[in-house]
C-alpha positions as CSV (number, residue, x, y, z in Angstrom):
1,X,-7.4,67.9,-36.4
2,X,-7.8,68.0,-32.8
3,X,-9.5,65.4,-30.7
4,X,-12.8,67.7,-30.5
5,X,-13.0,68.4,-34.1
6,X,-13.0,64.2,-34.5
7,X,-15.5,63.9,-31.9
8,X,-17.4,66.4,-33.2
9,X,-17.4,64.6,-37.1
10,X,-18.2,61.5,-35.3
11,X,-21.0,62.7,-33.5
12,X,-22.3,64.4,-36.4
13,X,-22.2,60.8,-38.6
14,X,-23.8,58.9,-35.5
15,X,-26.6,61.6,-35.9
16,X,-27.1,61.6,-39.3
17,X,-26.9,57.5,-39.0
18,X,-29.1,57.1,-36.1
19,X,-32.2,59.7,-38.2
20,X,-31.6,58.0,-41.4
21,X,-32.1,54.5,-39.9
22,X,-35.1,56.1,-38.0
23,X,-36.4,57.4,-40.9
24,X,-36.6,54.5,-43.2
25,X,-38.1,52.5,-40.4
26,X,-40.9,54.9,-39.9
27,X,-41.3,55.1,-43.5
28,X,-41.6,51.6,-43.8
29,X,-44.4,51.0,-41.4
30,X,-47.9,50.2,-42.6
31,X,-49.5,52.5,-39.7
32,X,-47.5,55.2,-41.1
33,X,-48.7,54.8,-44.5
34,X,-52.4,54.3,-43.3
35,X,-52.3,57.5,-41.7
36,X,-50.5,59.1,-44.4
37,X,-53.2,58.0,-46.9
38,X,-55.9,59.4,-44.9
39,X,-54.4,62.8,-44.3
40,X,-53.9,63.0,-48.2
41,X,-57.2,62.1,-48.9
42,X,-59.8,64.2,-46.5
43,X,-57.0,67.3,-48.0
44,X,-57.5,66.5,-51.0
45,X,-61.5,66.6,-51.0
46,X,-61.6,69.4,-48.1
47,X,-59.3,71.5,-51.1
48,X,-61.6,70.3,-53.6
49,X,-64.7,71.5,-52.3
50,X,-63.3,74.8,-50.6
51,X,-62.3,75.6,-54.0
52,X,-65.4,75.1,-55.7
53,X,-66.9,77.0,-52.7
54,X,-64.1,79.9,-53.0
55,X,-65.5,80.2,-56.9
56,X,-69.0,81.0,-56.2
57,X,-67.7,83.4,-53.7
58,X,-65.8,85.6,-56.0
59,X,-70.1,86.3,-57.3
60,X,-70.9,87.6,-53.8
61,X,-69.4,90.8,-52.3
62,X,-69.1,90.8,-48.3
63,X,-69.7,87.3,-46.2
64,X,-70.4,88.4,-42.1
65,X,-69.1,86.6,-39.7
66,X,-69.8,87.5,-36.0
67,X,-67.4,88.1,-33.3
68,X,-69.0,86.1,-30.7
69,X,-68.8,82.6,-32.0
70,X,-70.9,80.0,-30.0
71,X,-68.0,77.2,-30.7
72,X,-65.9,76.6,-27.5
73,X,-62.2,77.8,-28.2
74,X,-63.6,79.1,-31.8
75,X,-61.6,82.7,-32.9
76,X,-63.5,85.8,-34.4
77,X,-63.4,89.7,-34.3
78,X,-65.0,91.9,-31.6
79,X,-69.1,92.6,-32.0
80,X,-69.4,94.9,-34.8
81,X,-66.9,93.5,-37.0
82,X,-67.8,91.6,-40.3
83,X,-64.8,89.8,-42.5
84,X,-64.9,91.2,-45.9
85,X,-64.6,88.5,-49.1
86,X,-60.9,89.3,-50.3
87,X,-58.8,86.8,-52.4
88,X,-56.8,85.9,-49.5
89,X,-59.4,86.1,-46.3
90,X,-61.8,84.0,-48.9
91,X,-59.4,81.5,-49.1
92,X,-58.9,81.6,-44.8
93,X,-62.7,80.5,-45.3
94,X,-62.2,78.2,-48.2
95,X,-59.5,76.6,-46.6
96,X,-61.1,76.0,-43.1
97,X,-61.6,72.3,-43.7
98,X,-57.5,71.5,-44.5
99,X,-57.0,73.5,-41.9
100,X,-58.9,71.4,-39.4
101,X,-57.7,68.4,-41.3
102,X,-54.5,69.1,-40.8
103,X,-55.4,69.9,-37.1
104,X,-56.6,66.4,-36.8
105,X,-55.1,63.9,-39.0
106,X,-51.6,65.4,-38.4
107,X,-51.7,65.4,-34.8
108,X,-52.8,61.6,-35.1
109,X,-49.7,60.7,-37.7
110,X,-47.1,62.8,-35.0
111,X,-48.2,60.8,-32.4
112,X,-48.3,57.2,-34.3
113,X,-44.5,58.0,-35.5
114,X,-43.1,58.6,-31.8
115,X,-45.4,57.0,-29.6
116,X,-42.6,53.6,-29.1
117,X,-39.6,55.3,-30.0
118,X,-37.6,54.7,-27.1
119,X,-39.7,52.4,-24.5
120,X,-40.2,50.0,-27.9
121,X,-36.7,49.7,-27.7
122,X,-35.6,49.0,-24.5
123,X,-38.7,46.5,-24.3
124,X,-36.8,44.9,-27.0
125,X,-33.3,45.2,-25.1
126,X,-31.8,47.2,-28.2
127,X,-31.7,50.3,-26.7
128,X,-29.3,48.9,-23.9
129,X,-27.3,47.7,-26.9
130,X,-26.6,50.4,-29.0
131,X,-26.0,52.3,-25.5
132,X,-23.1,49.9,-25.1
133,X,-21.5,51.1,-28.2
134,X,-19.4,54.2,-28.3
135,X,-22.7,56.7,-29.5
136,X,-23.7,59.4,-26.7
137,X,-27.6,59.6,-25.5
138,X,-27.7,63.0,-27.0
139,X,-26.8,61.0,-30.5
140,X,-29.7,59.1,-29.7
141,X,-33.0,61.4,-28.8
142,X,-31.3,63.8,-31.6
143,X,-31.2,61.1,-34.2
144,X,-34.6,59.9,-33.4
145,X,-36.6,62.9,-33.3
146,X,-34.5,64.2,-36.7
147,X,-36.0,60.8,-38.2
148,X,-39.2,61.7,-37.2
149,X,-39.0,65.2,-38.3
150,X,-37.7,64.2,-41.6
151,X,-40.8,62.1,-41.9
152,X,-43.5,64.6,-40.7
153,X,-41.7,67.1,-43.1
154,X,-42.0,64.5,-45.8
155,X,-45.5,64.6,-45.3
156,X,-46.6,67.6,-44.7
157,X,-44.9,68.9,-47.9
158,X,-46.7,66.3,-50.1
159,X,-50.3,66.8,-48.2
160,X,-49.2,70.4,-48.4
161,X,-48.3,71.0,-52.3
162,X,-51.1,68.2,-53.5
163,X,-53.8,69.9,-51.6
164,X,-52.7,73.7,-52.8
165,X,-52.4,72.2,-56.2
166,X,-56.1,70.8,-56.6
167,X,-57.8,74.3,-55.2
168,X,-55.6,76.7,-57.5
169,X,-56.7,73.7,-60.4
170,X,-59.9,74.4,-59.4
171,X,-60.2,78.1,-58.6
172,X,-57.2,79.4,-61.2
173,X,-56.2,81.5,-58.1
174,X,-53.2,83.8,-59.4
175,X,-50.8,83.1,-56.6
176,X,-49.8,86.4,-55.7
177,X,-46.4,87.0,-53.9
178,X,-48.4,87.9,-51.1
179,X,-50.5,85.1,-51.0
180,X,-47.3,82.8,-51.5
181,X,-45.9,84.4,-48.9
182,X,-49.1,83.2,-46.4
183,X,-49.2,79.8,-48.0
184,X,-45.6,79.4,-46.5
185,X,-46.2,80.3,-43.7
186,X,-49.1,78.2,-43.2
187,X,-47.0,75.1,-44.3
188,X,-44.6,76.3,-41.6
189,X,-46.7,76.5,-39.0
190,X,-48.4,73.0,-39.8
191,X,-45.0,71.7,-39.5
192,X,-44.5,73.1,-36.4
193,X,-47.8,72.4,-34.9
194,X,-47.4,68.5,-35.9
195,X,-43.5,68.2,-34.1
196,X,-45.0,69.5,-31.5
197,X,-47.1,66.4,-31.0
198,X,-44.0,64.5,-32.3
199,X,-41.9,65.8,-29.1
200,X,-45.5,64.4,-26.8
201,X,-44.6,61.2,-28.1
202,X,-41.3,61.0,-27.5
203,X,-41.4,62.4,-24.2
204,X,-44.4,60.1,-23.3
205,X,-42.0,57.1,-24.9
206,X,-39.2,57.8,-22.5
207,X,-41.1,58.2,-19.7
208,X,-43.8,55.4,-19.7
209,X,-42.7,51.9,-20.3
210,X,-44.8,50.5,-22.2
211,X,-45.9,51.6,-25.9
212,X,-49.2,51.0,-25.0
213,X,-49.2,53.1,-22.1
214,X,-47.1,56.3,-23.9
215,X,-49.9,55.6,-27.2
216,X,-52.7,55.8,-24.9
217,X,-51.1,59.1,-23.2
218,X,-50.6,60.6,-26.1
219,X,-53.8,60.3,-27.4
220,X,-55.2,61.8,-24.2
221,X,-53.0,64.5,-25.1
222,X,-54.4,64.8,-28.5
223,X,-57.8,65.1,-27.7
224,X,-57.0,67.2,-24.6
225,X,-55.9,69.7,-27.0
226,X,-58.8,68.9,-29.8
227,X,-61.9,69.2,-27.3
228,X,-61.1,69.0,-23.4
229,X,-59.2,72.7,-23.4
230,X,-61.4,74.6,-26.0
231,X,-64.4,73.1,-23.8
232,X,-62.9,74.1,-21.0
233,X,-62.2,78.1,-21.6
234,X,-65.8,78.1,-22.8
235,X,-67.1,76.8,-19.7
236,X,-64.7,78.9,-17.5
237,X,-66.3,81.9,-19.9
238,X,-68.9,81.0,-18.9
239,X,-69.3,80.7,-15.8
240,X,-67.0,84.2,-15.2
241,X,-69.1,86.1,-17.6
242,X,-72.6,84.2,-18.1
243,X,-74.4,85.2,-20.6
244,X,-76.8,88.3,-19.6
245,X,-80.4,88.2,-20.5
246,X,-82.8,91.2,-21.0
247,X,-86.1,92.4,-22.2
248,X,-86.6,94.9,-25.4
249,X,-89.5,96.2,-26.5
250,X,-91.1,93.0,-24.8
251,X,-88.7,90.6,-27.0
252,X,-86.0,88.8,-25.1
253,X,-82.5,89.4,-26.0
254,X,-79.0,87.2,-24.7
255,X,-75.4,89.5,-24.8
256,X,-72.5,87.7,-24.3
257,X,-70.2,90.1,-22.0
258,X,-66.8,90.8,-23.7
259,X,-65.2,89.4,-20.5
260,X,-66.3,85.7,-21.4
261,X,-64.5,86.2,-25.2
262,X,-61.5,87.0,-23.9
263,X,-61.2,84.3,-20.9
264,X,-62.0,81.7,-23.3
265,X,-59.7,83.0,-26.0
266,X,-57.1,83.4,-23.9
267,X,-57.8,79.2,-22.0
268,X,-58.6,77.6,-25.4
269,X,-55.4,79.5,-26.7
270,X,-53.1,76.6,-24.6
271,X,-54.6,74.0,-26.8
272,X,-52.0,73.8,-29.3
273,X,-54.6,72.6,-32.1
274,X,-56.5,76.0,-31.1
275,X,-53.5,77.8,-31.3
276,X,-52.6,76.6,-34.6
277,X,-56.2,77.6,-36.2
278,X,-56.0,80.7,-34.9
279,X,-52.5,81.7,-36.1
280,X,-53.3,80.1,-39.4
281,X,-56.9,81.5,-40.0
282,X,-55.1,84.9,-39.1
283,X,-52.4,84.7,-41.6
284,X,-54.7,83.9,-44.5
285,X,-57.1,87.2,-43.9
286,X,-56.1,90.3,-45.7
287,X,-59.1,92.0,-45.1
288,X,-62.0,93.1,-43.0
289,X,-65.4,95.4,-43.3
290,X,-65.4,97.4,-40.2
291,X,-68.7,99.6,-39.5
292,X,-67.8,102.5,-38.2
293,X,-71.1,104.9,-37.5
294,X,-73.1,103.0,-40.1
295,X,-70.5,103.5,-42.7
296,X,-69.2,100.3,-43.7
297,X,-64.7,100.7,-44.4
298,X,-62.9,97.6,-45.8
299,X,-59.6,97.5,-43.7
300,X,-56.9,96.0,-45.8
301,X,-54.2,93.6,-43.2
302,X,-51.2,93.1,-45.1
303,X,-48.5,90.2,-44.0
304,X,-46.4,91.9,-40.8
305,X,-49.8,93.0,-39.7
306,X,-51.3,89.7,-39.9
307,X,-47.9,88.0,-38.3
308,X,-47.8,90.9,-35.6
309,X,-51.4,89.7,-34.9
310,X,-50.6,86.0,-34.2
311,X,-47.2,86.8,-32.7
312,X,-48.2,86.0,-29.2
313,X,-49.7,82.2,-30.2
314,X,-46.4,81.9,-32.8
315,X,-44.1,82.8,-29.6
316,X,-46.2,80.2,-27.4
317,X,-45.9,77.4,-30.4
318,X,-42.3,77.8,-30.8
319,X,-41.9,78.0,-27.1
320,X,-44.2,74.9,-26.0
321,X,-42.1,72.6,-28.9
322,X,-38.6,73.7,-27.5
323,X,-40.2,73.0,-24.1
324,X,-41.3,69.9,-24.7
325,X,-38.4,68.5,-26.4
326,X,-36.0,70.1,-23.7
327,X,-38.3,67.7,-21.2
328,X,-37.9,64.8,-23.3
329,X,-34.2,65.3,-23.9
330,X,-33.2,66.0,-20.4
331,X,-34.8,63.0,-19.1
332,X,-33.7,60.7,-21.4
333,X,-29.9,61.7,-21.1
334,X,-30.3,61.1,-17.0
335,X,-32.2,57.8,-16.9
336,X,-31.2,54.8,-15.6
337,X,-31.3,52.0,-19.0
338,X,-32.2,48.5,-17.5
């Protein structure tokens, strides 16, 4: 075997080393398991009561839901255009609470697993000691994020399956191939959306020094992406396209001008917890009542359709993570280790 190939294999057991030793460290934390608790439960009761909610709703016919949603960074359809009560758009609504749980709670668990990864270290002085062994940086920020990852994976799959689990106990929703097919990717996309806040972590780890420096950046981030951009695109909104006031029949009316929805769709859509709603919210409709001259049509949205829909904020997740962690990566492989 040539000297590349062995490198290669060592590398390869330094990496698997260094993420299995992360991973059981993390694992083995009581904040992790605090956090962990919590996410399980509010999923647990949010699935709980959607699904009780979902179960009345089969009784009903058509829910409405307006386009022009007061909520800063909040998602809906264009004036006109009502959401029909279909299996899988009734669970979107049913679901809304795990989804903002997840939003949340998992953001909050990313963050508490990479906060101190490296600056905990080299507070300690172990980082500059494991650097003095034969193990590359790459090894390192590889091995420690993969830990991480195997961790949020962990439990997002359990939150995941548990939470699923009590709402088809309590609905007996016949899971569809279609609807299994938008339960994935909703699990996906949770997974991706909470790395995402992993890679903040780590970054902010590297580059601050001290943990509690990188913890309380990273929870600016977090609730920079929770309220501060959402707020912000609304505010932007309106101030662009105020709201326009006018007199009918002698009763005063308020339009919002289609300019200020899509300003603030497209500001609150940085916010990576925004993001993640929207994409979700869209995968899990498969239907809508459009009126079209008075005559109400139910517009069925099958999978691609829904995907082709959030393609834009699925290319911008992907994108920030890799962006992110290319930041993190780079910066740790050139900095100086005192």
């Amino acid at each position: 075997m040539s000297s590349s190939g062995i490198r290669g294999l060592s590398d390869m057991a330094g990496l698997f080393t260094m993420a299995k030793k992360e991973f059981l460290d993390i694992i083995g934390e009581k904040k992790f398991l605090l956090i962990f608790a919590t996410l399980l439960i509010v999923v647990l009761v949010s699935t709980f009561e959607g699904g009780l909610s979902y179960s009345s709703s089969q009784s009903s016919t058509v829910t409405t839901v307006t386009g022009n949603s007061t909520r800063p960074g909040g998602g809906g359809g264009g004036p006109g255009t009502f959401e029909a009560f279909g299996s899988a758009q009734s669970l979107s609504r049913s679901l809304s609470s795990m989804i903002t749980n997840f939003s949340l709670v998992g953001g909050v668990l990313a963050i508490a697993i990479s906060f101190d990864t490296i600056n905990n270290e080299r507070q300690k002085g172990s980082l500059k000691t494991l650097l003095s062994y034969p193990i590359y940086r790459d090894t390192i920020v590889y091995g420690k994020y993969l830990g991480g990852l195997i961790a949020v994976a962990l439990v997002a799959t359990i939150t995941f399956l548990a939470g699923i689990g009590v709402f088809v106990s309590v609905t007996g929703l016949a899971l569809t191939m279609d609807t299994v097919i938008r339960l994935l990717i909703f699990f996906g996309v949770s997974l991706i959306y909470m790395s995402i806040f992993l890679a903040v972590g780590l970054l902010l780890s590297i580059v601050l020094p001290l943990p509690s420096t990188s913890l309380l950046a990273s929870m600016i981030v977090w609730l920079a992406s929770i309220q501060l951009i959402p707020n912000v695109g609304y505010a932007i909104g309106q101030i662009l396209y105020p709201v326009r006031f006018s007199l009918t029949n002698g009763r005063p009316s308020f339009a919002t001008q289609a300019g200020f929805t899509t300003i603030r769709a497209i500001i609150s859509g940085l916010s990576p917890s925004t993001a993640y709603e929207n994409i979700v919210n869209s995968i899990l409709t498969t239907s809508q009542l459009q009126f079209n001259s008075g005559s109400p049509t139910v517009i069925s949205i099958n999978v691609t359709q829904a995907i082709a829909t959030s393609l834009p904020s699925l290319i911008y997740f992907v994108g920030l993570l890799i962006a992110i962690f290319a930041a993190a990566y780079v910066i740790f492989t050139r900095q100086e280790i005192r």
